[in-house]
VOPAGU-2260 file (C-alpha; in pm, 1 decimal, decimal comma):
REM VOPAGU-2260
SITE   aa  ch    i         X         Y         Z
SITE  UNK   A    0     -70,1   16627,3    6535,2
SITE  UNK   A    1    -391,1   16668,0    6843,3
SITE  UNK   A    2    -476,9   16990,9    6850,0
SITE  UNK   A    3    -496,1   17208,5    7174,6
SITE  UNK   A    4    -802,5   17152,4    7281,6
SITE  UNK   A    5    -742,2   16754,8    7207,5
SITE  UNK   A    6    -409,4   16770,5    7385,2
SITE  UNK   A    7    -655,2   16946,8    7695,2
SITE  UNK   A    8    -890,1   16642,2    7696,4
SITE  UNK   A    9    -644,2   16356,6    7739,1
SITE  UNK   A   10    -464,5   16561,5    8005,2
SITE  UNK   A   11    -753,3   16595,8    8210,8
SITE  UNK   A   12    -872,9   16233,3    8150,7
SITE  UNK   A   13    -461,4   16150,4    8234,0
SITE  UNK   A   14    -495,4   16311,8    8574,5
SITE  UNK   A   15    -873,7   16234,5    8652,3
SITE  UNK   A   16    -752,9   15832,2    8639,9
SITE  UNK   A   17    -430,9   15918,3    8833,6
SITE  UNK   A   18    -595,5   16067,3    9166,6
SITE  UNK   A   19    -881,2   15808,9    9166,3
SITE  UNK   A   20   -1105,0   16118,5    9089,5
SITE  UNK   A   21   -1428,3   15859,4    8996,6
SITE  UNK   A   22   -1316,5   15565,4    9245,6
SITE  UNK   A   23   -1599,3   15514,7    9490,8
SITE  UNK   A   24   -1254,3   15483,9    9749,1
SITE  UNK   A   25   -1050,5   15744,9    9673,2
SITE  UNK   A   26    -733,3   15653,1    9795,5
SITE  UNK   A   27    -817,4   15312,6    9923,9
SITE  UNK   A   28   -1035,7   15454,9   10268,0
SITE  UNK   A   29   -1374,7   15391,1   10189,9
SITE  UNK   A   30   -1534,1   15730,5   10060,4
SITE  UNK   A   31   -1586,8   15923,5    9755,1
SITE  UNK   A   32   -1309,4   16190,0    9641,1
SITE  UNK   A   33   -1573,7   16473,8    9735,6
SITE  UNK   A   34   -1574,8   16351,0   10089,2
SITE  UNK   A   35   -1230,9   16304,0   10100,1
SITE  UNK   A   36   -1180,7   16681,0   10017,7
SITE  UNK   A   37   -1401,7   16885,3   10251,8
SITE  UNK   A   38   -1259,1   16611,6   10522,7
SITE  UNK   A   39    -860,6   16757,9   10413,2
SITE  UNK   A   40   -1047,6   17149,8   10480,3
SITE  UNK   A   41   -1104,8   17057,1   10848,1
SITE  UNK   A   42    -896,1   17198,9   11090,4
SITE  UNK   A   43    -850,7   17082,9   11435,1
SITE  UNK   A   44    -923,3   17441,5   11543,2
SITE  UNK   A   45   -1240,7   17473,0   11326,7
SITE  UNK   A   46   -1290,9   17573,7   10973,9
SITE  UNK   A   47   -1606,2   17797,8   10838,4
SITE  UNK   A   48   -1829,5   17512,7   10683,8
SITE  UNK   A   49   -1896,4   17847,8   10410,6
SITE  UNK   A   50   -1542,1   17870,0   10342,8
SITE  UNK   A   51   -1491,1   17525,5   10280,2
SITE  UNK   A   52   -1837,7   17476,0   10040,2
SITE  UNK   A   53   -1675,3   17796,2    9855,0
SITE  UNK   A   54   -1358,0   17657,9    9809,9
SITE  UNK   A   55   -1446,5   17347,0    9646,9
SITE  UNK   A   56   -1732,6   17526,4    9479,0
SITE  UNK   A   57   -1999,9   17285,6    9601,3
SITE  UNK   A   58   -2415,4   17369,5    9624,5
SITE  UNK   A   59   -2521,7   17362,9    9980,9
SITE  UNK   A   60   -2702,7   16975,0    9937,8
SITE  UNK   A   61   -2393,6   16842,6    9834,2
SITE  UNK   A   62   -2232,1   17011,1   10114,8
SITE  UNK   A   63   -2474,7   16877,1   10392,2
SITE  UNK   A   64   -2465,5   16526,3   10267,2
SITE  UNK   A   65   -2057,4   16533,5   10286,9
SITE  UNK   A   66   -2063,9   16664,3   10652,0
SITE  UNK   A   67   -2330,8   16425,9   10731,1
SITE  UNK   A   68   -2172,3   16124,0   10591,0
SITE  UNK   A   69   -1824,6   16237,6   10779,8
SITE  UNK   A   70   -2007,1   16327,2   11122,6
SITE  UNK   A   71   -2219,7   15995,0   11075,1
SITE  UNK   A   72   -1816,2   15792,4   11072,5
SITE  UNK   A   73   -1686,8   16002,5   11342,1
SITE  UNK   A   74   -1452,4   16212,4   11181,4
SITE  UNK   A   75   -1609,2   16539,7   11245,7
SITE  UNK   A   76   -1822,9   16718,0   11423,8
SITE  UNK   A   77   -1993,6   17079,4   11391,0
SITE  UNK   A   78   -2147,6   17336,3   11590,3
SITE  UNK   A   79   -2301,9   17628,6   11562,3
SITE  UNK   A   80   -2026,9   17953,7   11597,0
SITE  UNK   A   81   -2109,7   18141,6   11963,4
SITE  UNK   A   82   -1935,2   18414,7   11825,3
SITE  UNK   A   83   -2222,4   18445,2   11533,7
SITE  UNK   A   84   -2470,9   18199,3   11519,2
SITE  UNK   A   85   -2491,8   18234,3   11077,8
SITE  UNK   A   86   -2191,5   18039,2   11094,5
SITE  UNK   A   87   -2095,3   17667,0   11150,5
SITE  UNK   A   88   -1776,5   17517,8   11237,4
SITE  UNK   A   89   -1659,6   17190,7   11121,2
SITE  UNK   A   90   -1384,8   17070,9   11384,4
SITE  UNK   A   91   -1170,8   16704,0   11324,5
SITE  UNK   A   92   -1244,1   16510,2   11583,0
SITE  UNK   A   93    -928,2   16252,3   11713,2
SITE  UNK   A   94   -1070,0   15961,0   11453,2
SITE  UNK   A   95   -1041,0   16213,5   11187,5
SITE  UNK   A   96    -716,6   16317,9   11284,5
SITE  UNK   A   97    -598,4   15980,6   11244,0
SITE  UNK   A   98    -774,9   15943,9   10893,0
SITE  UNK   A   99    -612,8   16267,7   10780,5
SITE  UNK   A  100    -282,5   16160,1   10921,9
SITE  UNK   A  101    -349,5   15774,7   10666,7
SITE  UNK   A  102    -435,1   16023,3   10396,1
SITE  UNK   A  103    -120,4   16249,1   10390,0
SITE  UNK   A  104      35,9   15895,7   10417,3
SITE  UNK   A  105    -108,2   15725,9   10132,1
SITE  UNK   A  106     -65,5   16075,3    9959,8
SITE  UNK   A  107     244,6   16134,3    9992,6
SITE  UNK   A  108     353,2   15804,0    9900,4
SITE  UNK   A  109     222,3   15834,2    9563,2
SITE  UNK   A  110     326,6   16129,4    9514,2
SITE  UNK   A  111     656,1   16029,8    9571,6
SITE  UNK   A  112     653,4   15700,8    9350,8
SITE  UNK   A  113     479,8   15963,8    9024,3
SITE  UNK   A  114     786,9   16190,9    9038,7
SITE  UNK   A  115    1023,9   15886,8    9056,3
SITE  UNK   A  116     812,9   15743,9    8742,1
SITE  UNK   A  117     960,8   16103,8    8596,0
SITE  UNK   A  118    1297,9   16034,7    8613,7
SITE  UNK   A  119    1553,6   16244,0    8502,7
SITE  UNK   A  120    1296,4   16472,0    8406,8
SITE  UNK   A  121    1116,0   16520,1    8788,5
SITE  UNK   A  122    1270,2   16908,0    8764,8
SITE  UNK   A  123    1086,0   17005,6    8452,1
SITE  UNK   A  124     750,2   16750,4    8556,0
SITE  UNK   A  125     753,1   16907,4    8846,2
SITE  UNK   A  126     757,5   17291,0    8727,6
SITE  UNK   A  127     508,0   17207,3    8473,0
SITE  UNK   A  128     261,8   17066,4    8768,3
SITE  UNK   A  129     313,5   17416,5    8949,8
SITE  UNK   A  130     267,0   17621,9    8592,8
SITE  UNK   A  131    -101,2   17433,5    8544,2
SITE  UNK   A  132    -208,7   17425,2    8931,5
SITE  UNK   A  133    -124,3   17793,1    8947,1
SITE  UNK   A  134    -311,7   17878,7    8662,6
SITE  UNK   A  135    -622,8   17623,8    8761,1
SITE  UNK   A  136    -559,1   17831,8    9114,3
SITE  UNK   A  137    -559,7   18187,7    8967,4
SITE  UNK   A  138    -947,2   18288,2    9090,1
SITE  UNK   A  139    -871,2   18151,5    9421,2
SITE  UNK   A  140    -502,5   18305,2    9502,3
SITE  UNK   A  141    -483,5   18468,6    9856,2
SITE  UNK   A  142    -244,6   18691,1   10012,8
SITE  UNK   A  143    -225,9   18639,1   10340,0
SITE  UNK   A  144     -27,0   18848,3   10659,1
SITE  UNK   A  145     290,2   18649,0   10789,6
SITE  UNK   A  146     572,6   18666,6   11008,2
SITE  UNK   A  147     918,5   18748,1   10836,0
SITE  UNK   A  148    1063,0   18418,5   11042,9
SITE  UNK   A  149     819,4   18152,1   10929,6
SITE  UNK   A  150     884,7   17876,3   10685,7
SITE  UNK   A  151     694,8   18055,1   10362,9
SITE  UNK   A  152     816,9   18403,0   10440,4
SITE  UNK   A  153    1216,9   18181,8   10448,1
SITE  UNK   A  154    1099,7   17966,0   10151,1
SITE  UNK   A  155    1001,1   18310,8    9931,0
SITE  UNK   A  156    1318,6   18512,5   10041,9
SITE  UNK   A  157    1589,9   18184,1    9970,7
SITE  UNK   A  158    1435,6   18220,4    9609,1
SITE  UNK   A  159    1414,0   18615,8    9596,4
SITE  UNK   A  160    1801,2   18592,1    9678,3
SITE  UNK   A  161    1851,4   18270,4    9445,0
SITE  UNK   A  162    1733,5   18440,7    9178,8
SITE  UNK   A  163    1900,9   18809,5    9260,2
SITE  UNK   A  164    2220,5   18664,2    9279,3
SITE  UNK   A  165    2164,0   18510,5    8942,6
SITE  UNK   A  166    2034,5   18793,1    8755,1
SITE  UNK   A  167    2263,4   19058,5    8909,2
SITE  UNK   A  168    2650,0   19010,4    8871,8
SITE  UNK   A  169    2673,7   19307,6    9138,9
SITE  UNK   A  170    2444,6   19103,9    9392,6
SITE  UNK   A  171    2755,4   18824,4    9417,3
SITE  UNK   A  172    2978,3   18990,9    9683,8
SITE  UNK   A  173    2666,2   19079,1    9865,3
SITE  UNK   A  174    2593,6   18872,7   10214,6
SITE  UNK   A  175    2209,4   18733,8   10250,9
SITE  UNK   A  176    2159,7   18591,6   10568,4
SITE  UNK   A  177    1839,9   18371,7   10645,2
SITE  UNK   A  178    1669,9   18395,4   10927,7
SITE  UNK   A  179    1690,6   18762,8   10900,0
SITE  UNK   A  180    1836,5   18964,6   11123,9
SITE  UNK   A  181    1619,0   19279,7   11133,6
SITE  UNK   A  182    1332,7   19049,5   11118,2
SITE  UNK   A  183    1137,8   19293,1   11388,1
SITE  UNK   A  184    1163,1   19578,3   11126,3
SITE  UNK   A  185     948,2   19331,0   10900,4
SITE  UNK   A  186     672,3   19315,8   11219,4
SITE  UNK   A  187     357,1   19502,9   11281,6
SITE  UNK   A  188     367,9   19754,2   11445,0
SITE  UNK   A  189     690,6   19872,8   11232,5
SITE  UNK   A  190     665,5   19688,6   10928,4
SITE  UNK   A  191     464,2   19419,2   10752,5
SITE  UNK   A  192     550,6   19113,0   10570,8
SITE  UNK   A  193     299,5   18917,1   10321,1
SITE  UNK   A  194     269,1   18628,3   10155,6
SITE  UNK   A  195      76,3   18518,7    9825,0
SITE  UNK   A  196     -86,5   18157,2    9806,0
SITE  UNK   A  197    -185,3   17929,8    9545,0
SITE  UNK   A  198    -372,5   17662,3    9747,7
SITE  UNK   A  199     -73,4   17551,8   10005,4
SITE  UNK   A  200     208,8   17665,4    9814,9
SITE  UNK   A  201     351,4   18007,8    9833,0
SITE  UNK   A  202     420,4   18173,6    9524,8
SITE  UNK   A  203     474,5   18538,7    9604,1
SITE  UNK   A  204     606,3   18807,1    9853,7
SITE  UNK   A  205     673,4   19143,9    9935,7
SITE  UNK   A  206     745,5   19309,2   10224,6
SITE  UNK   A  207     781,9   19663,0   10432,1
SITE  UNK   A  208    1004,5   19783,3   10695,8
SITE  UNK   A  209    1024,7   20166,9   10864,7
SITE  UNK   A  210    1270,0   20426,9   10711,8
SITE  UNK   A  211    1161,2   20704,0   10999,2
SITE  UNK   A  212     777,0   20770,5   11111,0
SITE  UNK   A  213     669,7   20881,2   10766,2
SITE  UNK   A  214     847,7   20676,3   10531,2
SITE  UNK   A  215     887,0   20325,8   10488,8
SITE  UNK   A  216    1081,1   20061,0   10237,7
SITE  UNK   A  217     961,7   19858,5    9949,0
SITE  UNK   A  218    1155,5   19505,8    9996,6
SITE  UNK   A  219    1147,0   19193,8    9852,4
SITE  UNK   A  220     924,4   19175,1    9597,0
SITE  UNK   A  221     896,8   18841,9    9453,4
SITE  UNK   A  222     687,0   18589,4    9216,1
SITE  UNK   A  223     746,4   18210,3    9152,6
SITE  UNK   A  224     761,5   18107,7    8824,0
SITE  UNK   A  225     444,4   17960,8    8809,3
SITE  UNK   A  226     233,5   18275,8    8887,7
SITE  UNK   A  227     440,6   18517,7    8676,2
SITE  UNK   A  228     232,6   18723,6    8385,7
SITE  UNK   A  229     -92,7   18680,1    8579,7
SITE  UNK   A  230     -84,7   19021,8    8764,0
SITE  UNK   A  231      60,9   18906,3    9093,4
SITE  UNK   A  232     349,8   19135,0    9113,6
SITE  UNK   A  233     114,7   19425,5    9049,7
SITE  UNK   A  234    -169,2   19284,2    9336,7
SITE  UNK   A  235     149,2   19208,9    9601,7
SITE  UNK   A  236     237,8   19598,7    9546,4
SITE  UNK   A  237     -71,7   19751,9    9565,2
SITE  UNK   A  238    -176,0   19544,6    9872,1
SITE  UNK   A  239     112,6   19641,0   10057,4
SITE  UNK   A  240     125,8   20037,8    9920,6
SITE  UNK   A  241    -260,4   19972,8   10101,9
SITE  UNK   A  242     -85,0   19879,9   10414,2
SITE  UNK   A  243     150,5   20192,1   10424,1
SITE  UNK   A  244    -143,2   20364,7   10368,8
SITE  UNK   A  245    -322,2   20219,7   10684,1
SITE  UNK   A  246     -22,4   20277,4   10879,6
SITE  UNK   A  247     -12,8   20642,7   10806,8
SITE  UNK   A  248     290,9   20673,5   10600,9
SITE  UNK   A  249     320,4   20941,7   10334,8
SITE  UNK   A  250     596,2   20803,7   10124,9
SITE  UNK   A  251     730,7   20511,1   10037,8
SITE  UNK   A  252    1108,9   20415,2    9870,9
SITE  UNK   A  253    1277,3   20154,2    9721,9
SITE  UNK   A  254    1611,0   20032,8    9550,3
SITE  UNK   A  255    1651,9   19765,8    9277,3
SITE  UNK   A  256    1866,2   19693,6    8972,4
SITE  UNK   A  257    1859,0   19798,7    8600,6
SITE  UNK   A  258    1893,5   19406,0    8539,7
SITE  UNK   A  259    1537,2   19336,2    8702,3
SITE  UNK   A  260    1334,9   19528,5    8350,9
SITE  UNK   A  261    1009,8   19333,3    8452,0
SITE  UNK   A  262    1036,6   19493,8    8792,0
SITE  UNK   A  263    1136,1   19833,9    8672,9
SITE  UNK   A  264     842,7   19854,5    8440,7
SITE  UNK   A  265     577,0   19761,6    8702,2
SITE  UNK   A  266     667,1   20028,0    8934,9
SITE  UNK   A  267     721,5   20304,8    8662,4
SITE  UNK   A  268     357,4   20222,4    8538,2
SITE  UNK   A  269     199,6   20223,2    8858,0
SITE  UNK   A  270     366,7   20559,1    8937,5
SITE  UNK   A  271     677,6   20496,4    9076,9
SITE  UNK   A  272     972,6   20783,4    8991,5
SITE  UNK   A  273    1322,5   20858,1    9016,8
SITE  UNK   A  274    1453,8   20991,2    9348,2
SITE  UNK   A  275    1855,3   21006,6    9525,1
SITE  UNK   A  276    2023,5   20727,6    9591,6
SITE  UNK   A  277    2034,7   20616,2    9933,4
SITE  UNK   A  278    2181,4   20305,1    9943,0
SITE  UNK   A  279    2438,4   20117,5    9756,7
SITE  UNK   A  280    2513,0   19838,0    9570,2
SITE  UNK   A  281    2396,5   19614,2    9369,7
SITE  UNK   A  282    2120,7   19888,6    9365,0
SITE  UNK   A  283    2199,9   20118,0    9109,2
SITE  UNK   A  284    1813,9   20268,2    9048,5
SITE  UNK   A  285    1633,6   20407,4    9335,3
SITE  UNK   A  286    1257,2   20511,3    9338,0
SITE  UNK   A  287     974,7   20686,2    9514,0
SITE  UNK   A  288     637,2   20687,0    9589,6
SITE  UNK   A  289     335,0   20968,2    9751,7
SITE  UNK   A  290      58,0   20819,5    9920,1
């Protein structure tokens, strides 16, 4: 039997082969996998040349000889910011929004064809890919502001009810309705609605809408899978309790079920207590929180 750190090695070596990771063409376009990466970072709009070098952790040499290589092809060009001349902005130019537009092509296609190599078990490939990419992701998670009607916000809530309606018998003769129909409630300047990413997949959410001018609701907290027992729960509730905060509320409430114990314990630790009920089912435990 390999042991762990074995079984580590020829999983990395596994994956490094798979995405071309030492090809001098990755993917079949004519550059390295390094330029390939910061080229996928570019925006349109402009991206922070910084925030790009510190998301694929690269020195600053490295860095200059990517951009160089990609502004030498045409792909990309940068310019000092006007806004604050410490910073550079890397924009795609229309070449290199045709090469990213061959690259999500190509991509995507093998993508595709490695999940079909899975078979009949693509569901449990698939979850294990999200379990390992979260965890490679952890240092780098974001949570990010976003508007209760977009497509992440509808993608976390579909699974927040999925999951409710399995895990709460009481939930079942409930009616969740997507897109939501108090969705303003979830805007600034009333509410607030974020999302947690690992890279470009969502994996979290929680959310806050207005009881009166003091008080405001706890809604929708929810973690994928993937991310849960890495303290993501915990971050998405004190990053929006921050919010109230910054709003000027003084308390905040929410309702959930005896059946969600991971849930329950989180807020009782981080000072969450008993108060009346004031709404119904499937809640059937109700809690508060001073600011």
């Amino acid at each position: 039997m390999l042991d762990d750190i074995a079984r580590l090695r020829r999983f990395n070596r596994a994956v490094t082969r798979e995405v071309g990771a030492l090809d001098t063409s990755f993917l079949g376009r004519g550059r390295p996998l390094g330029a390939a990466r910061v080229l996928q970072l570019v925006r349109p709009e402009g991206t922070d040349v910084a925030v790009i070098r510190d998301t694929l952790d690269l020195d600053s040499g490295l860095m200059s000889r990517f951009l160089r290589s990609l502004e030498r092809e045409g792909l990309i060009a940068t310019a000092t910011d006007p806004g604050d001349r410490r910073r550079r902005i890397a924009r795609l130019t229309e070449a290199g929004r045709q090469e990213m537009a061959a690259y999500d092509h190509i991509g995507r296609d093998r993508a595709a064809r490695l999940v079909a190599r899975a078979g009949s078990r693509s569901t449990e490939v698939l979850a294990a890919m999200d379990l390992i990419a979260t965890l490679l992701n952890r240092d780098h998670l974001t949570v990010r502001p976003a508007d209760p009607d977009s497509p992440e916000v509808q993608s976390c809530w579909q699974a927040y009810f999925d999951e409710l309606l399995v895990r709460v018998p009481a939930a079942r003769s409930g009616t969740f309705t997507l897109p939501e129909p108090g969705a303003p409630a979830y805007r600034p300047p009333q509410g607030r609605c974020l999302v947690a990413w690992s890279d470009d997949l969502p994996v979290g959410c929680v959310a806050l809408r207005p009881l009166d001018t003091a008080t405001a609701e706890v809604k929708r907290l929810w973690v994928h899978d993937s991310a849960r027992g890495q303290g993501l729960a915990r971050r998405l509730m004190q990053t929006i309790e921050d919010e109230a905060r910054d709003m000027g509320l003084h308390l905040l409430k929410l309702d959930t079920n005896s059946a969600l114990s991971e849930a329950l314990a989180l807020y009782r630790a981080t000072g969450w207590h008993e108060t009346a009920p004031y709404t119904g089912a499937p809640a059937d435990v109700w809690l508060e929180k001073r600011l």
